[in-house]
MARZA-311501 format. One record per residue (C-alpha): residue number from 0; x, y, z. Coordinates in Angstrom, 2 decimals. Layout:
MARZA-311501
<r k="NUM" xx="X" yy="Y" zz="Z"/>
...
This chain:
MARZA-311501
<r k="0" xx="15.31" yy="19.28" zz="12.46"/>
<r k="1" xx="15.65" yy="20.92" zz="15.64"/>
<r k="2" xx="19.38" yy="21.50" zz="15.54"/>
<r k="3" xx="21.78" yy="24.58" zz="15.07"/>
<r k="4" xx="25.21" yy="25.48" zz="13.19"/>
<r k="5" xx="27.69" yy="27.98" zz="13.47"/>
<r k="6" xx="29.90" yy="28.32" zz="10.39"/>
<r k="7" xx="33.09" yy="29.87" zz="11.21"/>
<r k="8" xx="36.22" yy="30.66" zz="8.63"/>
<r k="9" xx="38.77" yy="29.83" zz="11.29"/>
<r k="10" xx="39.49" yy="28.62" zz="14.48"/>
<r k="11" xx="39.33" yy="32.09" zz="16.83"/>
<r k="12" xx="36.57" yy="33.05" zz="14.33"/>
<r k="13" xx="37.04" yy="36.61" zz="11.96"/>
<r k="14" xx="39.34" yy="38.87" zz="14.13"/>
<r k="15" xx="38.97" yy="41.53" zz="16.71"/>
<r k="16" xx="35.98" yy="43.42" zz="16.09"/>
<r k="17" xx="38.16" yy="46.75" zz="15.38"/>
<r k="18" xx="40.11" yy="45.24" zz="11.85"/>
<r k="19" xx="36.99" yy="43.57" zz="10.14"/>
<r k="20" xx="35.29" yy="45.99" zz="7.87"/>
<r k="21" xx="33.19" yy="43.55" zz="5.45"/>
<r k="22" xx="31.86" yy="39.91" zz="5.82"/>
<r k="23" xx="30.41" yy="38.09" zz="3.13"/>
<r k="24" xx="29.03" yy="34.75" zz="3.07"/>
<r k="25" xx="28.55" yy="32.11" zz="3.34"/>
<r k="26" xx="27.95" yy="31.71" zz="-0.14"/>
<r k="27" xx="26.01" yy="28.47" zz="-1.37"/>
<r k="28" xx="28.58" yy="27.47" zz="-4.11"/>
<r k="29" xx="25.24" yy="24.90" zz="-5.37"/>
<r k="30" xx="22.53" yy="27.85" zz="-6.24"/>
<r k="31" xx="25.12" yy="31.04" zz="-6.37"/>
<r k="32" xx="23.29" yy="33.33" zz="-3.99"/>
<r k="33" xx="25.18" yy="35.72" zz="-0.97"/>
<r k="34" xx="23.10" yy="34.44" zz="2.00"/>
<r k="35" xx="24.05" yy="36.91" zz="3.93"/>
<r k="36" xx="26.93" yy="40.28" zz="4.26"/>
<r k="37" xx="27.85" yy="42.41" zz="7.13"/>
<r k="38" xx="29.41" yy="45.81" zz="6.45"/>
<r k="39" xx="30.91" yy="47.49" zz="9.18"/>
<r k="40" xx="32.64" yy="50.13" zz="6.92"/>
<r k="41" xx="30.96" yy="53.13" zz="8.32"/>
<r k="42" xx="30.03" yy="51.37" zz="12.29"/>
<r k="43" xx="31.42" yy="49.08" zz="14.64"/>
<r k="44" xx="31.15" yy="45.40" zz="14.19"/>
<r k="45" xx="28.90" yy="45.35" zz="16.47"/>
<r k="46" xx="26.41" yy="47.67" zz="15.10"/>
<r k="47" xx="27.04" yy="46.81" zz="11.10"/>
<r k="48" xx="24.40" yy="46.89" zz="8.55"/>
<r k="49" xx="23.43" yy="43.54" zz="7.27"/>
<r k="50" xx="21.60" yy="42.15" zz="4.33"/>
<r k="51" xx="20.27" yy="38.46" zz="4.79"/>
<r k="52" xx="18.62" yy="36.18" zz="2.05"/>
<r k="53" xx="14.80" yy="36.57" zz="2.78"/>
<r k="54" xx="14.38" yy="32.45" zz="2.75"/>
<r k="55" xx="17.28" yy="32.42" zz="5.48"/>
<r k="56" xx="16.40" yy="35.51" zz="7.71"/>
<r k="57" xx="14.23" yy="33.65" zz="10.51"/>
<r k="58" xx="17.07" yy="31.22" zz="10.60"/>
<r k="59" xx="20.19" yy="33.18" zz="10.61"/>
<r k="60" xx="22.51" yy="35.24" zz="13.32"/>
<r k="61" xx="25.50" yy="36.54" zz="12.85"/>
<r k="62" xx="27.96" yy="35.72" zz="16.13"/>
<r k="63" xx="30.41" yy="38.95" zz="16.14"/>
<r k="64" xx="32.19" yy="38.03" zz="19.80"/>
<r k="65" xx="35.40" yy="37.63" zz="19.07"/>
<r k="66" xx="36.84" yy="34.31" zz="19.70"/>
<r k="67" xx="32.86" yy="32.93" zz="19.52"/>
<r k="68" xx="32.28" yy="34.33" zz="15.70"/>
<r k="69" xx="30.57" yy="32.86" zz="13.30"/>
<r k="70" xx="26.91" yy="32.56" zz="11.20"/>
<r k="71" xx="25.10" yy="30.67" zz="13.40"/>
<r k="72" xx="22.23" yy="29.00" zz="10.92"/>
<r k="73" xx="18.84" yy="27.83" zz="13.41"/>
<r k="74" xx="16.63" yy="24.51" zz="12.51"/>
<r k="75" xx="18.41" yy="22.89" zz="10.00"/>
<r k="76" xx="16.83" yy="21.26" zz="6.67"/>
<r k="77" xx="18.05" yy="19.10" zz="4.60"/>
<r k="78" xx="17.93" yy="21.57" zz="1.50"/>
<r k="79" xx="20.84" yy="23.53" zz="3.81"/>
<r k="80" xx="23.36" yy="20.88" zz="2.39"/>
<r k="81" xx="25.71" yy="21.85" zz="0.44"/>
<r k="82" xx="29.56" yy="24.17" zz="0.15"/>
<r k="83" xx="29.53" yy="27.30" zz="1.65"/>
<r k="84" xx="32.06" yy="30.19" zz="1.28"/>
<r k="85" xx="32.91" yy="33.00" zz="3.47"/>
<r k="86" xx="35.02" yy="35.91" zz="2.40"/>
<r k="87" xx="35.88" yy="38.46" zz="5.10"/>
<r k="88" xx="37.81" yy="41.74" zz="4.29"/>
<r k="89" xx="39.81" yy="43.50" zz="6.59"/>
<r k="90" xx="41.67" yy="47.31" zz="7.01"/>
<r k="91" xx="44.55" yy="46.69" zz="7.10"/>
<r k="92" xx="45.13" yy="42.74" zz="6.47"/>
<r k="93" xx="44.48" yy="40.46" zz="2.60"/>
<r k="94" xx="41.49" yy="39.33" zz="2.38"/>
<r k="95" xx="40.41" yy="35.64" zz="4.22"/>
<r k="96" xx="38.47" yy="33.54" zz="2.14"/>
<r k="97" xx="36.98" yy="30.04" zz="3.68"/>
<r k="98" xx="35.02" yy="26.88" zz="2.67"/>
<r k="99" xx="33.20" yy="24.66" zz="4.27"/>
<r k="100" xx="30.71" yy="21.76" zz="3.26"/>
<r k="101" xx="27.58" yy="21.03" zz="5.47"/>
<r k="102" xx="26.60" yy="17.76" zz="5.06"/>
<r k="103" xx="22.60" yy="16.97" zz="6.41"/>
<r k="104" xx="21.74" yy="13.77" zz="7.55"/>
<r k="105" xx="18.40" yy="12.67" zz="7.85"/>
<r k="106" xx="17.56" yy="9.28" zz="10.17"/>
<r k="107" xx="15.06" yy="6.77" zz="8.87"/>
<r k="108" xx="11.69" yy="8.24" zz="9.55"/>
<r k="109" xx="9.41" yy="4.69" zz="9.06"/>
<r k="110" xx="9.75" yy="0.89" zz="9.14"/>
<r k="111" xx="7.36" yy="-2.34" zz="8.32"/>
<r k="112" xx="7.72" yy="-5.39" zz="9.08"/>
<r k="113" xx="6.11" yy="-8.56" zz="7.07"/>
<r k="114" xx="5.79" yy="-12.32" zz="7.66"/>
<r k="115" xx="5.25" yy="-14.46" zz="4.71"/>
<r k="116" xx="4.22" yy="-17.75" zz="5.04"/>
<r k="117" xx="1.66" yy="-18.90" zz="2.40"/>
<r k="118" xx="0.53" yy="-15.72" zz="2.57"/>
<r k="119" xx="1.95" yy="-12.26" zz="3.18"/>
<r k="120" xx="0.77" yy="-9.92" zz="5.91"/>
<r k="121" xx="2.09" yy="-7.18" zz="7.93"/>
<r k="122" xx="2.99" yy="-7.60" zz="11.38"/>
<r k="123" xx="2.46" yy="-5.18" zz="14.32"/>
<r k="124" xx="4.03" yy="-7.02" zz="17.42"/>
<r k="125" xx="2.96" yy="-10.46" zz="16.88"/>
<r k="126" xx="3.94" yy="-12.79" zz="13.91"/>
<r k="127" xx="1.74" yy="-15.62" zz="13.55"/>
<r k="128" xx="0.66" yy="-18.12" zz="14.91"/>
<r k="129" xx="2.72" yy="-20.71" zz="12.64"/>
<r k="130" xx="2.42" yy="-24.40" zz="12.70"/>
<r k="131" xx="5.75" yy="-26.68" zz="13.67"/>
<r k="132" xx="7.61" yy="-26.71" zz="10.66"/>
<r k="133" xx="6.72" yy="-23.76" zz="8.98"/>
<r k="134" xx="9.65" yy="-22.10" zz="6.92"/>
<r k="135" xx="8.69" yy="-18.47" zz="7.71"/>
<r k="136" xx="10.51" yy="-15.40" zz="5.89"/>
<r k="137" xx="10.57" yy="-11.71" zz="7.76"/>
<r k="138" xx="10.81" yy="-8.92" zz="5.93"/>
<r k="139" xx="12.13" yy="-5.23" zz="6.94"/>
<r k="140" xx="11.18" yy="-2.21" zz="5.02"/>
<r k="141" xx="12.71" yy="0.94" zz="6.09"/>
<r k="142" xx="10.97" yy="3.89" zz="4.41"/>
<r k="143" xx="13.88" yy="7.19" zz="4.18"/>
<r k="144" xx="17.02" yy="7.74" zz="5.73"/>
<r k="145" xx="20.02" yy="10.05" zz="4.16"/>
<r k="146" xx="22.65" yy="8.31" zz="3.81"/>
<r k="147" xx="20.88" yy="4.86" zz="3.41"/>
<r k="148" xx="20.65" yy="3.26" zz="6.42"/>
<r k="149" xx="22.12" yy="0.21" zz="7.33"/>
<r k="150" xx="18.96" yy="-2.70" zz="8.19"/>
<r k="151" xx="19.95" yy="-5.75" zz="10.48"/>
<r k="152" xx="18.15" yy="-8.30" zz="12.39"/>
<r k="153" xx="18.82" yy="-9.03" zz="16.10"/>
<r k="154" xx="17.69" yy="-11.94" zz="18.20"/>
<r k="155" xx="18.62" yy="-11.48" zz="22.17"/>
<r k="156" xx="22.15" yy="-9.05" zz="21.36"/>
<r k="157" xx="23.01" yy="-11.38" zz="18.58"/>
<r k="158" xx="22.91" yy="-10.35" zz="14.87"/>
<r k="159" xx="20.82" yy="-12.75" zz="12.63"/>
<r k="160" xx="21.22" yy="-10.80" zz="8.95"/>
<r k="161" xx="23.29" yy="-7.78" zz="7.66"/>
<r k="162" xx="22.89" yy="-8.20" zz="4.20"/>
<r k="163" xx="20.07" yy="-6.11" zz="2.39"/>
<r k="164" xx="18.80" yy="-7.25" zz="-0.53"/>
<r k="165" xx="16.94" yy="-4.09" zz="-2.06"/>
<r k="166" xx="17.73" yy="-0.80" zz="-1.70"/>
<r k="167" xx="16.27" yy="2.59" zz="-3.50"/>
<r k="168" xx="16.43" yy="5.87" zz="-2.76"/>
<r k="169" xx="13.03" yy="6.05" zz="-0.31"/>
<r k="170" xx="13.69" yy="2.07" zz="0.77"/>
<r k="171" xx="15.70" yy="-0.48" zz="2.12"/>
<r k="172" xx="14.80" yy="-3.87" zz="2.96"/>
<r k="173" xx="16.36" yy="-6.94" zz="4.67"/>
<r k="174" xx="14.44" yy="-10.29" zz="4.66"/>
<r k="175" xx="15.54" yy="-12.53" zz="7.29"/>
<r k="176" xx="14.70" yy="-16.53" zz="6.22"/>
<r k="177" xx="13.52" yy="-18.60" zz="9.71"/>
<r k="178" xx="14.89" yy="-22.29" zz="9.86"/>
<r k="179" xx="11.68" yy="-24.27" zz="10.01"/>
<r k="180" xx="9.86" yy="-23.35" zz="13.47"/>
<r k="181" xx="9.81" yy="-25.59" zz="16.35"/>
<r k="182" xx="8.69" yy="-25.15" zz="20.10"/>
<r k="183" xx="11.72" yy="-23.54" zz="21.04"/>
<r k="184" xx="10.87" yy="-20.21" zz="18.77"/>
<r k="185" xx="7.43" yy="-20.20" zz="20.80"/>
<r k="186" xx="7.42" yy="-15.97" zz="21.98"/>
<r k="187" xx="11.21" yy="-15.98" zz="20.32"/>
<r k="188" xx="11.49" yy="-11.95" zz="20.08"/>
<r k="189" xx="13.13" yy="-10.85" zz="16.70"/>
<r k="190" xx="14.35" yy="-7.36" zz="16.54"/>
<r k="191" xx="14.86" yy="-5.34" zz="13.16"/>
<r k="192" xx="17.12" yy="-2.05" zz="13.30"/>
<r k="193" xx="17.70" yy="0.67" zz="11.20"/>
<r k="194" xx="20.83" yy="3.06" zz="11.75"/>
<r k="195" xx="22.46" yy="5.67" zz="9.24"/>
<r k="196" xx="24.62" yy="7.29" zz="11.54"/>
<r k="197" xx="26.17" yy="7.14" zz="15.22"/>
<r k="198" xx="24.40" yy="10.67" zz="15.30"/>
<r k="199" xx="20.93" yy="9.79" zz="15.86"/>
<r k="200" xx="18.94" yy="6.90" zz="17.38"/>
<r k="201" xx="18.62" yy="3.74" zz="15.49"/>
<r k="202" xx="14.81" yy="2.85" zz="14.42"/>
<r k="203" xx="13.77" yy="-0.23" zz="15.60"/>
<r k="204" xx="10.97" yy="-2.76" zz="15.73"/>
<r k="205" xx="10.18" yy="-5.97" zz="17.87"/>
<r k="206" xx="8.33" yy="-8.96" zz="17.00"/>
<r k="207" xx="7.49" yy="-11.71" zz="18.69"/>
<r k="208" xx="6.87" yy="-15.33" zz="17.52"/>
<r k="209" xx="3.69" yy="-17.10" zz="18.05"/>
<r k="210" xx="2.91" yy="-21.12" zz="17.52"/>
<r k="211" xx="0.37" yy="-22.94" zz="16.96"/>
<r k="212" xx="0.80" yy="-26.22" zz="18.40"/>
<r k="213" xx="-0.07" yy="-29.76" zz="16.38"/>
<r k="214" xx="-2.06" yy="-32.35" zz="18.49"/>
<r k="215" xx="0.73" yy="-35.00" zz="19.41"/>
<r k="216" xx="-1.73" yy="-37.66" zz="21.09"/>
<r k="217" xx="-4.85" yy="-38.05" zz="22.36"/>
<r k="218" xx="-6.48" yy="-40.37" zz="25.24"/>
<r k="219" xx="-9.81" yy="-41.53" zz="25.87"/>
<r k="220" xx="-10.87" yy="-41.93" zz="29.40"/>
<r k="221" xx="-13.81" yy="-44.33" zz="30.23"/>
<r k="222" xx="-15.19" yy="-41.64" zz="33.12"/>
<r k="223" xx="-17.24" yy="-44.97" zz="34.30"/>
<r k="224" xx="-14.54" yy="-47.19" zz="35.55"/>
């Protein structure tokens, strides 16, 4: 994910460049390491040796502006979740120790959509065509998503179906069962969404319903009279 973090252990950030003489952290409380220190025992703040964890050091900055401090972590994944710690020491002050929990979420990255009606198949934009009559059942299948995401069925700004009726760890589905069809769901469009978080963009999908009409009556004309 394209997206950036700054983790700082307060509001104004460490201090004033001049009383911090050690930073260490944040600490990943999950797999134990030090992802990065900054000693400015022998420099300025500004000018401070660092040591980075080589898995974070294309990703990582430390912010030393005061009021604006911080680790500032670049591209987050979703193996950055977790508790973090940061301890900074100062000359002449107790030592500051922080937490902080980064929580990754990750938006639904695939859906499918399915019309079953004697048969199953998948459907790309068109479901269909269906005689009058036909009881048809839709079926959404949202692949990812972290937290689960939340599948629901739309028709024209109204909600058809919130209730999902199988959900894993990679899927979630939500079948929505059609009253049997009639003329008036001729090009009906029926809209399935997928939303985890009012962070990102729901997924979404549009289909539209296609009939196939039954032969009501028929005339024969006598074209010689």
């Amino acid at each position: 994910m394209n997206l950036n973090v700054l983790f700082k252990d307060s509001k104004n950030g460490f201090g004033p460049p001049g009383s911090v003489i050690l930073i260490l952290g944040p600490k990943d409380e999950r797999n134990g390491f030090r992802s990065f220190n900054l000693d400015s025992r022998d420099s300025s703040l500004y000018s401070a040796y660092h040591w980075c964890d080589p898995e974070l050091e294309d990703r990582v900055d430390m912010q030393v502006d005061y009021g604006n401090q911080g680790l500032l972590l670049h591209r987050i994944r979703s193996s950055d979740e977790g508790l973090y710690r940061c301890r900074v020491d100062f000359k002449a002050s107790p030592t500051r120790n922080s937490r902080v929990r980064l929580d990754v979420i990750e938006p639904p990255r695939h859906m499918l959509i399915t019309s079953k009606w004697k048969d199953e198949r998948v459907v790309s934009k068109v479901a269909g065509p269906f005689p009058e009559g036909a009881e048809v059942l839709l079926s959404c299948q949202v692949m990812g998503g972290k937290p689960s995401p939340k599948v629901t069925w739309w028709h024209e700004g109204s909600m058809l179906d919130d209730v999902t009726e199988t959900r894993t760890n990679q899927m979630t589905r939500n079948s929505l069962q059609l009253p049997p069809m009639t003329r008036d769901d001729l090009l009906k469009n029926l809209t399935c969404q997928a939303v985890n978080s009012n962070l990102t963009s729901p997924l979404s999908s549009t289909v539209s319903v296609d009939l196939a009409y039954a032969i009501h009556s028929l005339w024969i004309l006598d074209i010689d009279k």
